[in-house]
C-alpha positions as CSV (number, residue, x, y, z in Angstrom):
1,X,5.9,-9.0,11.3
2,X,5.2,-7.1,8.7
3,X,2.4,-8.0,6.1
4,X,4.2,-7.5,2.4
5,X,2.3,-7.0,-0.2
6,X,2.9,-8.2,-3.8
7,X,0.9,-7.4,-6.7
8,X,1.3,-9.9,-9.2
9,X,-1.3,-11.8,-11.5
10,X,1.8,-14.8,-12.1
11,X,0.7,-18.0,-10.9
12,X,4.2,-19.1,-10.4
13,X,5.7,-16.0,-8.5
14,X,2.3,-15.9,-6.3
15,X,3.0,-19.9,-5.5
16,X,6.1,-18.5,-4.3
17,X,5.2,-16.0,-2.2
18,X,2.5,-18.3,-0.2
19,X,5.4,-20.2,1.1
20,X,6.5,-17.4,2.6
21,X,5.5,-16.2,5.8
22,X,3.7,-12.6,6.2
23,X,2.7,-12.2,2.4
24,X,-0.1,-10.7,0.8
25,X,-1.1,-11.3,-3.1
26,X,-2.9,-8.2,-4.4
27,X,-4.6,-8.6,-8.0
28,X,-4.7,-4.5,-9.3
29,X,-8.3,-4.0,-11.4
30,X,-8.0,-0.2,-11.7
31,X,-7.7,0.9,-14.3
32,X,-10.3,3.8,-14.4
33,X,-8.7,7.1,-14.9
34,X,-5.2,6.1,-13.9
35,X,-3.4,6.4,-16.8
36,X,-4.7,10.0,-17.0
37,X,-3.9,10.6,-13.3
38,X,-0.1,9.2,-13.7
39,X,1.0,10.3,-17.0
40,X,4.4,10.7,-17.5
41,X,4.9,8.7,-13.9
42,X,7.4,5.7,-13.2
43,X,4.2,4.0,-11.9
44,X,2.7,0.8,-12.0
45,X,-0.7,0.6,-14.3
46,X,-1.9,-2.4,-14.0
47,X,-2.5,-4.9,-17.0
48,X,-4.7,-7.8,-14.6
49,X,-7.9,-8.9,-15.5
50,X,-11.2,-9.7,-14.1
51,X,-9.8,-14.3,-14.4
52,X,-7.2,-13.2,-12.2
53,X,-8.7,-13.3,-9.7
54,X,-9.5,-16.8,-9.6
55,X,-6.3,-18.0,-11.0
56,X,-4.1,-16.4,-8.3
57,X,-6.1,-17.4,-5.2
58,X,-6.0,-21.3,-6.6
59,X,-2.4,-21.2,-6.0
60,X,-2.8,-20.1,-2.3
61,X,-2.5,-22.3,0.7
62,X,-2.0,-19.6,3.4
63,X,-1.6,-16.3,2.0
64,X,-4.8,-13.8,1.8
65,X,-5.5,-12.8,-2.0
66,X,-6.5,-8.4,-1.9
67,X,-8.3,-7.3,-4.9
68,X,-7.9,-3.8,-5.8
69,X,-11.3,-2.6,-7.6
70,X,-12.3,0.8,-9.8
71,X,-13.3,3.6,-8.0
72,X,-17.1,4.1,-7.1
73,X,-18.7,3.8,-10.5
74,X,-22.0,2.9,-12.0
75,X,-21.3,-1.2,-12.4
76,X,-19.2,-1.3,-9.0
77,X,-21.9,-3.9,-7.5
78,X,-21.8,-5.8,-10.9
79,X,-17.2,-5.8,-10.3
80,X,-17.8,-6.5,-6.5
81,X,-19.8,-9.7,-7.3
82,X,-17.5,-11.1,-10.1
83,X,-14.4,-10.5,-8.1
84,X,-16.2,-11.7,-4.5
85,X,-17.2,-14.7,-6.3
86,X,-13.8,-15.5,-7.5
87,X,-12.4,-15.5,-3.9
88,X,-10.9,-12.2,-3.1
89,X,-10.3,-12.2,0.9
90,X,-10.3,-8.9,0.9
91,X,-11.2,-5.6,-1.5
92,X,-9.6,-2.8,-1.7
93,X,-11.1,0.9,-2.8
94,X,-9.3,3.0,-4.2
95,X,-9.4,7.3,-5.4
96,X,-12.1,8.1,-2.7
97,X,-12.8,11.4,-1.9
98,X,-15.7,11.9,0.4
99,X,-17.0,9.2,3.3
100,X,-20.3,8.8,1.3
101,X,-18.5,7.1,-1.4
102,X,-16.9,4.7,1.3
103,X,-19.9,4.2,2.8
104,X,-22.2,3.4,-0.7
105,X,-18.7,0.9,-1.1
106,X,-19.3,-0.3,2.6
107,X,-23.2,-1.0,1.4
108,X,-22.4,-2.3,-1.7
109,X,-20.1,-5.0,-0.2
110,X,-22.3,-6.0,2.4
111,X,-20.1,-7.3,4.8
112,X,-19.2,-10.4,2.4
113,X,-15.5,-9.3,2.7
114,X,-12.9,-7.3,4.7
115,X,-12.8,-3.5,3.6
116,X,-9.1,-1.6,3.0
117,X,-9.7,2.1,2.5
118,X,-7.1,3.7,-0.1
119,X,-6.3,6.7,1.1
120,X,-4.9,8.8,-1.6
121,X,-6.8,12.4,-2.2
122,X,-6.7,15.0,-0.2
123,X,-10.7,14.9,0.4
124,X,-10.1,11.5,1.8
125,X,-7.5,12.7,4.2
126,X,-9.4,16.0,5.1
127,X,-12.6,13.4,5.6
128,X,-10.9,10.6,7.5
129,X,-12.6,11.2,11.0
130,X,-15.8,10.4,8.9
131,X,-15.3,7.0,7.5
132,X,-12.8,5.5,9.5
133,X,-15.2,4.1,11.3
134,X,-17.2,2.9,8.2
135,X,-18.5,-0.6,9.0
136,X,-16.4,-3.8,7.3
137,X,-13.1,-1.3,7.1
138,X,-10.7,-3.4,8.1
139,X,-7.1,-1.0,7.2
140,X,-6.7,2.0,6.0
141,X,-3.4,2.0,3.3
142,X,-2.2,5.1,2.2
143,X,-1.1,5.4,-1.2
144,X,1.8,8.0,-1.4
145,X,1.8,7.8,-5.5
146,X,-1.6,9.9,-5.8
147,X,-1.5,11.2,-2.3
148,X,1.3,13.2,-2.5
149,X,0.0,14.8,-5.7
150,X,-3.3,15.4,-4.5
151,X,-1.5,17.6,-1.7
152,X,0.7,19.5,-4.1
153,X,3.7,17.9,-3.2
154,X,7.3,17.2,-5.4
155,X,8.0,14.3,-3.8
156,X,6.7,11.4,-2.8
157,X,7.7,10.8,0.8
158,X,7.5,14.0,1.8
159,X,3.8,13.5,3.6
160,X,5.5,11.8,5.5
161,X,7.8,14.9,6.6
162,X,4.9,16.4,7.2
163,X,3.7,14.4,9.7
164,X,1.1,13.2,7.9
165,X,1.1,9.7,8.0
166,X,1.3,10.1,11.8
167,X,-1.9,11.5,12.4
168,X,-3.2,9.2,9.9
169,X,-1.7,6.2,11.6
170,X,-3.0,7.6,15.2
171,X,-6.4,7.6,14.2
172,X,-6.3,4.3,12.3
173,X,-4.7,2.7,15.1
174,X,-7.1,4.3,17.7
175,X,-10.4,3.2,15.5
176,X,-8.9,-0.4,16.0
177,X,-8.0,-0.8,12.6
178,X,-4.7,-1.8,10.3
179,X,-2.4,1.2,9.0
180,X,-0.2,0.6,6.2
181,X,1.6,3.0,3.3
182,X,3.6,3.2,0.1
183,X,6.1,1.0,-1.4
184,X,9.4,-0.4,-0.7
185,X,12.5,-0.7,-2.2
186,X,15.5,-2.4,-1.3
187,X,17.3,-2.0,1.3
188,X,19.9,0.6,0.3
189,X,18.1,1.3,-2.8
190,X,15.6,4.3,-3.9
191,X,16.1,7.9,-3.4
192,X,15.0,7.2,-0.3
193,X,16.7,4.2,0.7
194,X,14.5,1.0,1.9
195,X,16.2,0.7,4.9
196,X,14.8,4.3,5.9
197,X,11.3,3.8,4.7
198,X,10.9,0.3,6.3
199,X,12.4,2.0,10.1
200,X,9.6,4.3,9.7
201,X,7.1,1.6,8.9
202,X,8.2,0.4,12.6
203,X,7.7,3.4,14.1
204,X,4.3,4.1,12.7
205,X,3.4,0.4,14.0
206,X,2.3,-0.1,10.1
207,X,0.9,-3.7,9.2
208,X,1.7,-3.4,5.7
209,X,3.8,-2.6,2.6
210,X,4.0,-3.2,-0.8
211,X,7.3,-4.6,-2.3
212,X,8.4,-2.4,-5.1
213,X,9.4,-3.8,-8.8
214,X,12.9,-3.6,-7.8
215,X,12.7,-7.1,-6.2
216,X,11.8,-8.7,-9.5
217,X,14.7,-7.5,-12.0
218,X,15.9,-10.1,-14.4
219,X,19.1,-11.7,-14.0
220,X,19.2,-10.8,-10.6
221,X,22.1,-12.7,-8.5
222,X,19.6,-13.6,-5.4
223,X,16.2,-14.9,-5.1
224,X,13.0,-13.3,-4.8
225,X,13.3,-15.6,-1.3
226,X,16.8,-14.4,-0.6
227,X,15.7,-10.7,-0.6
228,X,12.8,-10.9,1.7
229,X,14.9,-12.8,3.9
230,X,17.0,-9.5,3.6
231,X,14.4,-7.8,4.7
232,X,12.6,-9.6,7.2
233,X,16.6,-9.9,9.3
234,X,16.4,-5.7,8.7
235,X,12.7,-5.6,10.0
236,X,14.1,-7.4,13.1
237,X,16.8,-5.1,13.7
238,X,15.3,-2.4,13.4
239,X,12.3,-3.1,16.0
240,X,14.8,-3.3,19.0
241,X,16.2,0.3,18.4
242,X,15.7,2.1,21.7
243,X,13.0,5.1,21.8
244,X,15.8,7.8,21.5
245,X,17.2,5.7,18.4
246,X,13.8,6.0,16.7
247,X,13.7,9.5,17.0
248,X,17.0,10.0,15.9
249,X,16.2,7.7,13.2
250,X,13.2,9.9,12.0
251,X,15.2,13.5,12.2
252,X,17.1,11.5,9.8
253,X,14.7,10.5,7.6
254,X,12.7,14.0,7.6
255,X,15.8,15.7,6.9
256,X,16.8,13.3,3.8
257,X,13.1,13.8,2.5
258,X,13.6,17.7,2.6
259,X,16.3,17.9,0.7
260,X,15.4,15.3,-2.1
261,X,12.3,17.4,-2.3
262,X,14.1,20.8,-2.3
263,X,16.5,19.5,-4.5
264,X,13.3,18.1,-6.9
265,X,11.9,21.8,-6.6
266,X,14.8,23.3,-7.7
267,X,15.2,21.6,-10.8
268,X,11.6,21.9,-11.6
């Protein structure tokens, strides 16, 4: 199954998702330099503060609370202990570039909690045999919104295309570790549809995903509960395709990617 991710500082909607099976809650801190980096984006910049922390994980009974943290900075010990304190199970770094800035992380966190790398610049990619095996890294998540920019790409599934996220899961996989990447939509929704991206989670063995704000809209027919159960009966289909149906399944894909991001060029 699956791990799905859901960043939320609610205390209602993270209730819900602990009753749920195979959830993670993710309180977003960063906020350093994002705005910058994603202007005039669709993205998600985050508005959660440091008390979130502690009011989310109070709600949970079995789900693991991620905290996502600023990049390396000068008062990242200082963050680490307010937010380790609070009872983050696991912290996240994000807008790494080099493996000494995930191994002063690493140092910094001391082995008081599991690590999950952010791989989103192309340093961190070039880099990746030397701090995958950083001690206390737990996964390695690849974050398509910055990586794909970082790369000089239109679109952003088409590192995917490019085989990257294969090598990158490979590796992972091979140091032991978790692999996860991007976002999800619904299941016939997105440029890319959800049903597409979550068959090539399956493929890629990946552990985790983050649900995309396209399962909260207001005034929705269905519950929040109604629409993972979607997906979770979708995840199951789709891990007893055949070996030749996964490959036909990922021509597909690659081929839908190419033209959404020829088509993006174009009109550029």
């Amino acid at each position: 199954m699956i791990e799905l991710l859901q960043i939320t500082n609610d205390p209602a909607l993270a209730r819900r998702c602990d009753a749920l099976p195979g959830m993670r809650l993710f309180v977003d801190l960063e906020v350093n330099g994002k705005a910058e980096r994603q202007a005039g984006r669709n993205t998600f910049i985050s508005t959660h503060r440091l008390e979130d922390v502690g009011r989310i994980k109070s709600q949970l009974k079995q789900s693991r609370l991620m905290v996502r943290v600023n990049p390396l900075h000068a008062d990242t010990s200082g963050e680490l202990d307010a937010v380790l304190a609070q009872g983050a199970d696991w912290v996240m770094l994000p807008m790494f570039h080099s493996p000494d800035e995930m191994q002063a992380f690493s140092r910094l966190v001391a082995g008081r909690a599991p690590i999950v790398a952010l791989l989103e610049t192309a340093g961190a990619l070039q880099s990746l045999d030397d701090w995958v095996g950083t001690p206390g890294l737990c996964e390695v998540f690849v974050g398509l919104n910055d990586l794909h920019l970082s790369l000089g790409c239109r679109f952003m599934f088409e590192p995917l295309a490019q085989g990257v996220l294969d090598r990158v899961a490979a590796r992972v996989q091979a140091q032991g570790l978790r692999f996860g990447f991007g976002g999800i939509a619904r299941l016939d929704e997105g440029l890319l549809p959800g049903r597409d991206v979550l068959a090539e989670h399956l493929r890629l063995g990946s552990s985790a995903v983050i649900l995309s704000r396209t399962f909260h809209r207001p005034n929705a027919e269905t519950t929040f509960a109604d629409d993972v159960a979607v997906l979770r009966e979708a995840e199951r289909s789709l891990a007893a395709r055949t070996p030749e149906q996964l490959e036909i399944d990922r021509v597909s894909t690659f081929a839908t990617i190419e033209r959404i991001a020829a088509s993006i060029r174009a009109s550029a």
